[in-house]
C-alpha positions in Angstrom: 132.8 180.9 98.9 133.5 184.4 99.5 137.1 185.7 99.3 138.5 186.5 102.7 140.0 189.9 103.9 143.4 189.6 106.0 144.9 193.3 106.8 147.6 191.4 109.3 150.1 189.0 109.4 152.6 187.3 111.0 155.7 185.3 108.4 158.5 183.6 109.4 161.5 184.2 106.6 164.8 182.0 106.1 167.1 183.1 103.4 169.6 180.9 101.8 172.7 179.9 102.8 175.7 180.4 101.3 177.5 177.6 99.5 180.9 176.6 101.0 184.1 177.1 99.1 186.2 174.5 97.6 189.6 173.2 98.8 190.9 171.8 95.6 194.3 171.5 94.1 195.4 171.0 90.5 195.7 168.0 88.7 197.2 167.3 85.2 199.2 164.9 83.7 203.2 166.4 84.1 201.9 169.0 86.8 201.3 167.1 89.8 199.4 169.0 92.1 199.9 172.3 89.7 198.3 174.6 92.6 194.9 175.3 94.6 192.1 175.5 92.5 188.9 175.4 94.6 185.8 178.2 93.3 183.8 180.1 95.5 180.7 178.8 96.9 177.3 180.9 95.7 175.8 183.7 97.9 172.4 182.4 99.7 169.0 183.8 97.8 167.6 186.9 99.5 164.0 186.8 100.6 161.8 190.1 99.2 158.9 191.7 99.6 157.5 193.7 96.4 154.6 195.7 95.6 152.1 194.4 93.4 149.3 196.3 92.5 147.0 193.1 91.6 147.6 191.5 95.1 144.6 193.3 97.4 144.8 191.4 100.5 147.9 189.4 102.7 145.9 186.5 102.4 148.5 184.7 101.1 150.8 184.7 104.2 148.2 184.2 106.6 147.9 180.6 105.0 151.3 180.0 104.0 153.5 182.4 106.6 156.9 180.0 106.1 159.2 180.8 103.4 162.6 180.2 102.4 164.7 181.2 99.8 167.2 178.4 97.9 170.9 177.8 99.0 173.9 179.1 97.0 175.8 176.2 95.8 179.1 174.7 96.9 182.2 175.5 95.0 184.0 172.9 92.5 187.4 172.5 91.5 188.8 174.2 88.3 188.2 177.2 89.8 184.3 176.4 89.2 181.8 178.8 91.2 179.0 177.7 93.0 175.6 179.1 91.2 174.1 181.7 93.8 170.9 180.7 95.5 167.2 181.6 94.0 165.9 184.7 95.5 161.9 184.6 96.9 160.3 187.5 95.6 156.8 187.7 97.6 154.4 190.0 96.5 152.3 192.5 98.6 149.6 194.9 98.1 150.1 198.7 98.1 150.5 199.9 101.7 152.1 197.1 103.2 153.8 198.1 106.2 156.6 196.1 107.3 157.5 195.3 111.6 159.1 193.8 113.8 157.7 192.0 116.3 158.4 194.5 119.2 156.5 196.6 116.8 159.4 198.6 115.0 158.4 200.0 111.3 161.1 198.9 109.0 159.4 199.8 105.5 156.9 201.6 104.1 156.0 199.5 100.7 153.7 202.1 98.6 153.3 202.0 95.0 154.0 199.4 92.3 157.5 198.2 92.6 158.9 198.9 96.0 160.9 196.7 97.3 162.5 195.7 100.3 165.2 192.8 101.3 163.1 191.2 104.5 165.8 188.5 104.9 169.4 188.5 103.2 171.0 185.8 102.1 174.5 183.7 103.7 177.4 185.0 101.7 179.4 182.1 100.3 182.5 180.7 101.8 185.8 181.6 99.7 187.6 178.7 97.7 191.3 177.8 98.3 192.2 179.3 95.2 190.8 182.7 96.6 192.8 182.3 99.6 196.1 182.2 98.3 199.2 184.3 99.0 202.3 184.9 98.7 203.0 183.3 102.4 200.1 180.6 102.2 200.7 179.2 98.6 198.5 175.7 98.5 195.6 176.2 101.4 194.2 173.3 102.7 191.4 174.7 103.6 187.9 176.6 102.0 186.0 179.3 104.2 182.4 178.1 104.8 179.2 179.6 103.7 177.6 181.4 105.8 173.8 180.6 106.6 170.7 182.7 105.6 169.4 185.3 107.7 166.2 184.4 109.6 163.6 186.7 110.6 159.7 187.0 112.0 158.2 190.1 110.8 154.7 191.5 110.7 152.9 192.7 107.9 150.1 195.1 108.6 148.2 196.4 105.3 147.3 200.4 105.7 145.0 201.2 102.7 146.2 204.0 100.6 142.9 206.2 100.3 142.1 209.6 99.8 139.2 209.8 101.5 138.2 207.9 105.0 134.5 207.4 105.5 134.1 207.2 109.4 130.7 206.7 111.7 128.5 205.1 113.7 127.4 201.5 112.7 124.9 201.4 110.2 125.2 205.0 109.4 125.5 204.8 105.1 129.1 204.5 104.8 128.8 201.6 102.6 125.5 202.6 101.1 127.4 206.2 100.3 130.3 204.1 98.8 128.3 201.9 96.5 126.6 204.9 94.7 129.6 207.1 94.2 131.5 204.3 92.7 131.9 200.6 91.1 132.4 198.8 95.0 129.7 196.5 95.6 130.2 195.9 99.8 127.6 194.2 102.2 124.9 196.7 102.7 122.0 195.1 106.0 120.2 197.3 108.3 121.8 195.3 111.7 125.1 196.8 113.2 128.8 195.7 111.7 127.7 194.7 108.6 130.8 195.7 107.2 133.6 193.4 108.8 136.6 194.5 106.1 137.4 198.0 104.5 136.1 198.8 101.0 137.7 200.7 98.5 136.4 202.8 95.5 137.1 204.4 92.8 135.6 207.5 92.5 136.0 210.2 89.4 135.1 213.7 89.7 135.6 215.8 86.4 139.2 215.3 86.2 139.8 214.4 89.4 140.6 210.5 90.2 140.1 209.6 94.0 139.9 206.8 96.0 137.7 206.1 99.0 137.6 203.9 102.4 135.0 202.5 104.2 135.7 201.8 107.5 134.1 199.5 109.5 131.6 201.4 112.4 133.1 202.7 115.1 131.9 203.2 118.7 133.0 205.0 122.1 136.2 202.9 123.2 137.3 202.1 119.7 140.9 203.3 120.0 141.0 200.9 123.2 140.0 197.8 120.9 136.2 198.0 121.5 134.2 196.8 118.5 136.2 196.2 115.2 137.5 199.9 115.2 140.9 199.3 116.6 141.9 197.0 114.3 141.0 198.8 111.3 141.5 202.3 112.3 144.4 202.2 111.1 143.5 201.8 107.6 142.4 205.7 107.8 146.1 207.1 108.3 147.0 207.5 104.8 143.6 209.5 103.9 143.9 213.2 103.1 140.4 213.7 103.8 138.2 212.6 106.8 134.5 212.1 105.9 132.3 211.9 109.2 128.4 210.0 108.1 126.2 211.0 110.3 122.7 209.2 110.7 120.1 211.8 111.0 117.8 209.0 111.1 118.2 207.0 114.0 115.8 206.0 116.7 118.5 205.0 119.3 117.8 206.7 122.8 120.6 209.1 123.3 122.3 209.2 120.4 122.4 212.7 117.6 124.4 213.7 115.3 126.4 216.5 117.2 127.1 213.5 119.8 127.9 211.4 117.6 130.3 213.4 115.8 132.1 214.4 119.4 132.1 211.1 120.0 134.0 210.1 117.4 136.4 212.6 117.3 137.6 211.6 121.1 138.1 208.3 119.2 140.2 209.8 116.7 141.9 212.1 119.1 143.0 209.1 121.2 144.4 207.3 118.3 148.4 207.2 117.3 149.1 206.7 114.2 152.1 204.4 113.6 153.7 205.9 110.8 153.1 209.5 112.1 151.4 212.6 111.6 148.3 213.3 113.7 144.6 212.6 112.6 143.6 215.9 114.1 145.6 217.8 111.6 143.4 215.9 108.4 140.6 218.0 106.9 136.6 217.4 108.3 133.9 216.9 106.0 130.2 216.1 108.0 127.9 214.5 105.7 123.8 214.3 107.0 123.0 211.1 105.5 119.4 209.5 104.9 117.2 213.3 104.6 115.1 211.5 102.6 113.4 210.5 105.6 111.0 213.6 107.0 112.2 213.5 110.1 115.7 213.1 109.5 115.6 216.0 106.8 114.6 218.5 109.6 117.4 217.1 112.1 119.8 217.8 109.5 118.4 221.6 108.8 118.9 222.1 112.7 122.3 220.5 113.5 123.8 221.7 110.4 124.6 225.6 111.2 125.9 224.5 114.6 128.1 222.2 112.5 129.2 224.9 110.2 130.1 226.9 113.4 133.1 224.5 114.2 134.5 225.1 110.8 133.6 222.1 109.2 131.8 221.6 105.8 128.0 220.1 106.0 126.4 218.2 102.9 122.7 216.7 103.4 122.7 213.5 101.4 120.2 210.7 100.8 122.0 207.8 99.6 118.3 206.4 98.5 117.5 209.3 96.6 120.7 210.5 95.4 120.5 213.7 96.8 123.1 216.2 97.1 125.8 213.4 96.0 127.2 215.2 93.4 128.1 218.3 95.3 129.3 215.9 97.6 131.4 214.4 95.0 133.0 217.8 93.6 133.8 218.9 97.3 135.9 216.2 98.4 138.1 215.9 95.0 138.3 219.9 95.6 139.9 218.8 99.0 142.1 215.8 97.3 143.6 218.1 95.0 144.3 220.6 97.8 145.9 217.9 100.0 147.6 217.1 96.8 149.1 220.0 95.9 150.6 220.5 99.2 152.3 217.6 99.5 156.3 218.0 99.1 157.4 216.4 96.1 159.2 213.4 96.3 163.2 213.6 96.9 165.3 210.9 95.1 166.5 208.5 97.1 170.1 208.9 98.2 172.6 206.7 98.7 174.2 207.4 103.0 177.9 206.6 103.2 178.6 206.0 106.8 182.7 205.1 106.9 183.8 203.6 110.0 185.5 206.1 112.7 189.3 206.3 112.1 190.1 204.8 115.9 186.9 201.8 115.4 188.6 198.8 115.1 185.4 196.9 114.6 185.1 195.0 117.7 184.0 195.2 121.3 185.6 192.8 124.0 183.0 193.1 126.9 183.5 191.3 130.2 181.0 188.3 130.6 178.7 188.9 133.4 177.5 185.8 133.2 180.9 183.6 133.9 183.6 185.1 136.0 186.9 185.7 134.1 185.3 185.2 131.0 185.3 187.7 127.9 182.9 188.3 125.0 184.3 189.7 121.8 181.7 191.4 119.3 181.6 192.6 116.3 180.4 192.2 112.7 183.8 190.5 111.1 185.2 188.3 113.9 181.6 186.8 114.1 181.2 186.3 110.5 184.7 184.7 110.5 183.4 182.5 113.1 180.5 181.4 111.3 183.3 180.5 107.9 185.7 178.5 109.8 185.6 175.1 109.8 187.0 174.1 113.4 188.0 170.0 112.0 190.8 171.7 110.4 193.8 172.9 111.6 195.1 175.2 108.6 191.6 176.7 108.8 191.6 177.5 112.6 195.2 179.0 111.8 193.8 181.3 109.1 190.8 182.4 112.0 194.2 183.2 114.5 195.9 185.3 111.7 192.8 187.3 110.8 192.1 188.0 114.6 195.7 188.7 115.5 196.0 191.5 112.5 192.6 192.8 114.0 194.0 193.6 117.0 192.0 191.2 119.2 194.3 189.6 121.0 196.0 192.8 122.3 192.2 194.2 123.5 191.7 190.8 125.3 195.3 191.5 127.3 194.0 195.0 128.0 191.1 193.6 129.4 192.3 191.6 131.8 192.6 188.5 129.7 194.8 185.4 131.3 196.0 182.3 129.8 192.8 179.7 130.3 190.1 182.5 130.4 187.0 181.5 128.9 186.6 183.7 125.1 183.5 183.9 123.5 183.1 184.7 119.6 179.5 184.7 118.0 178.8 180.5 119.2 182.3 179.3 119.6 183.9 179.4 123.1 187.8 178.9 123.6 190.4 179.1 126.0 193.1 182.0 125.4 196.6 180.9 124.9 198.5 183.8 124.2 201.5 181.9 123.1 199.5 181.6 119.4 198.2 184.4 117.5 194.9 185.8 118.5 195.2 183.5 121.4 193.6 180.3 119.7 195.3 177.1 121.0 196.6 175.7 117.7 199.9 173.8 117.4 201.0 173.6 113.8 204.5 174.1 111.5 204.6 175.1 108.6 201.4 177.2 108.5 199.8 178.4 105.3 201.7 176.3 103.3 201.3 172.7 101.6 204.3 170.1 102.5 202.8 167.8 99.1 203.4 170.9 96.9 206.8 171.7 98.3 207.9 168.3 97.9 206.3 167.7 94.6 208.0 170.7 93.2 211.3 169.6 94.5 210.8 166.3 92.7 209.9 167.6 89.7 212.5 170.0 89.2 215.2 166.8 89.6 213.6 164.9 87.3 213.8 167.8 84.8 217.6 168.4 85.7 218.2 164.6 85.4 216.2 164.4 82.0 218.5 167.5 80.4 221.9 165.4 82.2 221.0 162.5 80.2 219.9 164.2 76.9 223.3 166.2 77.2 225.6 163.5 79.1 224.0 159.8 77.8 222.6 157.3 80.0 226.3 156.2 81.1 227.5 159.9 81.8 229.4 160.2 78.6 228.4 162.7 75.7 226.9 160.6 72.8 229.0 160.2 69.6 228.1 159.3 65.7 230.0 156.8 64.4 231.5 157.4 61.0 229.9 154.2 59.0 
């Protein structure tokens, strides 16, 4: 069965979650409850997409377009860290261009090894022993992981060719490809015989170039007439454009100065994605099939009204071989032009964008929705949202501290905020109580602190000051004495 070509797809991405922490405290013989000791819980695995330059086609995701990354683990006692989840490298051919579905470009994967994080994993929650302080000495409580994110992308492959073989249908374009290099495509004499882009290799002298076929084109391509809208696209990267012209064609209105405008307006009418404009590319015309009388002396008429516009003619016979190697010289000529004028590569650099001295962080927006009601945004009170576990008390304390020293209660009074309105964070809704920090509702003594330690530690230290009494004083109070024997 032949192998199947798929330039487009759509995957659906999870990456891990993040392990939760541990609430754990201490225990050893003569140190009862000797102090939290709960590990971290393991980051979630990120999901990535790499460059591979023995993977050709996205074939691979149009089967299989689910993937997941693994989970970090949870945290242990003993101050034991959860192992981070296993990262999903996927691999993708050269030219992979990464979207979003609203049809945003978020990477540009060319050449072997780039890489970019398509989903990132859930950090993991914190462990009791993380969360300790000097005010909260035993928590009762771990921060949760928080889950993987989860994304729907598109993957559109752009080949990375030098030179882009354009025309009618039928025209040579894969004949001309076969004979100048080791690419074997479908070669018929009916229309769209070629249903995928080819690539070859192509060496001239010292000069190493690659080369596209396109599938034909025809008038109305750019609107998604024929197959040239969905492969047009794969001409974008190309330094060169090569227009094959069929000087020997029998089809009532059609020659190769029509043609050739007709393509153009194609080309003209097309936006690349990733910029730059198609018009701006360097022509080369190329007569194909003058081994045929009749199509010889087309050629030897059209061409000096071709070389009029500026462009560079080559007669060809695919057949025969004719004029290929002057062909073949001419276009790396162009290559290394386009080469040489390309900027060189800046190293990549590193943006620091520190936060505004007067951003707090967080938005508190009215809710249009629900009247009296508040949103609060941001990236940390969300997140802290997401590693709270609401069944515990301590925990939902440890949320009010964090958004009291954030300043979120004070923007929800300047807002308008009243005692009972309606507070959204991330997927959690409360009512504000502005008696408690931050407004949560929570009615606890003693917060941040661990009444079994406390007491344990009282205990302990009597029963040390009762051991040295007894040691010192005797069982019955009195100091011990020797007798004389």
């Amino acid at each position: 069965m032949a192998s199947r070509f798929v330039d487009r797809a759509v995957i659906h991405l999870t990456a891990g979650d993040g392990g939760n922490g541990c609430a754990s405290v201490h225990r050893e013989k003569f140190k009862p409850l000797g102090g939290p000791d709960g590990g971290n819980g393991g980051n979630g695995g990120d999901v990535l997409l790499i460059v591979d330059p023995n993977v050709h086609t996205l074939l691979d995701f149009h089967f299989r377009p689910h993937a997941r990354a693994g989970n970090g683990k949870m945290g242990q006692g003993g101050n034991r860290a959860g192992a981070a989840g296993d990262t999903l490298e996927m691999r993708v051919p050269s030219g992979t261009v990464v979207m979003t579905e609203d049809g945003e470009i978020l990477a540009d994967l060319v050449g072997t090894g780039a890489t970019f994080i398509a989903a990132q994993g859930g950090r993991g929650g914190l462990g009791n022993a993380s969360l300790a302080s000097n005010t909260r000495k035993a928590p009762g409580f771990a921060l949760l992981g928080e889950p993987g994110e989860s994304r729907n992308l598109v993957l559109e492959l752009r080949s990375v060719a030098d030179v882009g073989l354009l025309g009618f249908p039928s025209a040579g374009k894969s004949s001309l490809i076969s004979v100048l290099s080791a690419a074997k495509p479908k070669i018929a004499d009916y229309p769209f015989t070629t249903l995928v882009p080819n690539l070859g290799v192509i060496t001239a002298g010292s000069t190493v170039f690659t080369m596209a076929d396109v599938p034909g084109l025809i008038p109305g391509a750019s609107e998604g007439k024929g197959l040239g809208l969905d492969f047009l696209r794969h001409i974008e990267r190309c330094a060169v454009l090569v227009h094959v012209i069929d000087c020997a064609t029998f089809e009532p209105g059609r020659d190769p100065l029509s043609d050739m405008d007709a393509l153009e307006e194609e080309l003209a009418r097309y936006t690349p994605s990733l910029g730059g404009d198609l018009a701006d590319r360097p022509r080369v015309v190329v007569l194909n099939k003058i081994d045929v009388p009749d199509a010889a002396e087309l050629a030897e008429f059209v061409r000096p009204e071709l070389e009029a516009r500026g462009l560079s003619v080559f007669e060809i016979s695919t057949a025969s071989r004719k004029g290929l190697k002057e062909l073949t010289y001419a276009l790396a000529a162009v290559v290394e032009k386009y080469r040489a004028e390309q900027p060189e590569p800046e190293p990549e650099k590193v943006v620091l964008r520190p936060m505004a001295v007067n951003d707090a962080g967080f938005t508190v927006e009215i809710d249009p929705e629900e009247e009296g009601a508040f949103i609060v945004r941001g990236v940390r009170p969300e997140r802290w949202i997401r590693q709270t576990s609401f069944g515990n008390d301590e925990a939902v304390g440890y949320l009010a501290d964090r958004l009291q020293r954030l300043g979120v209660e004070e923007a929800l009074a300047r807002k308008g905020a009243v005692p009972g309105s309606p507070v959204t964070i991330g997927d959690v809704q409360f009512e504000w109580e502005p008696s408690t920090p931050a407004g949560v509702a929570v009615h606890m003594s003693g917060r941040g602190t661990d009444v079994r330690l406390e007491n344990n530690s009282r205990i302990g230290a009597a029963e040390r000051k009762e051991a040295r009494r007894i040691r010192r004083d005797g069982p019955d109070g009195v100091e011990d004495e020797t007798e004389d024997e």
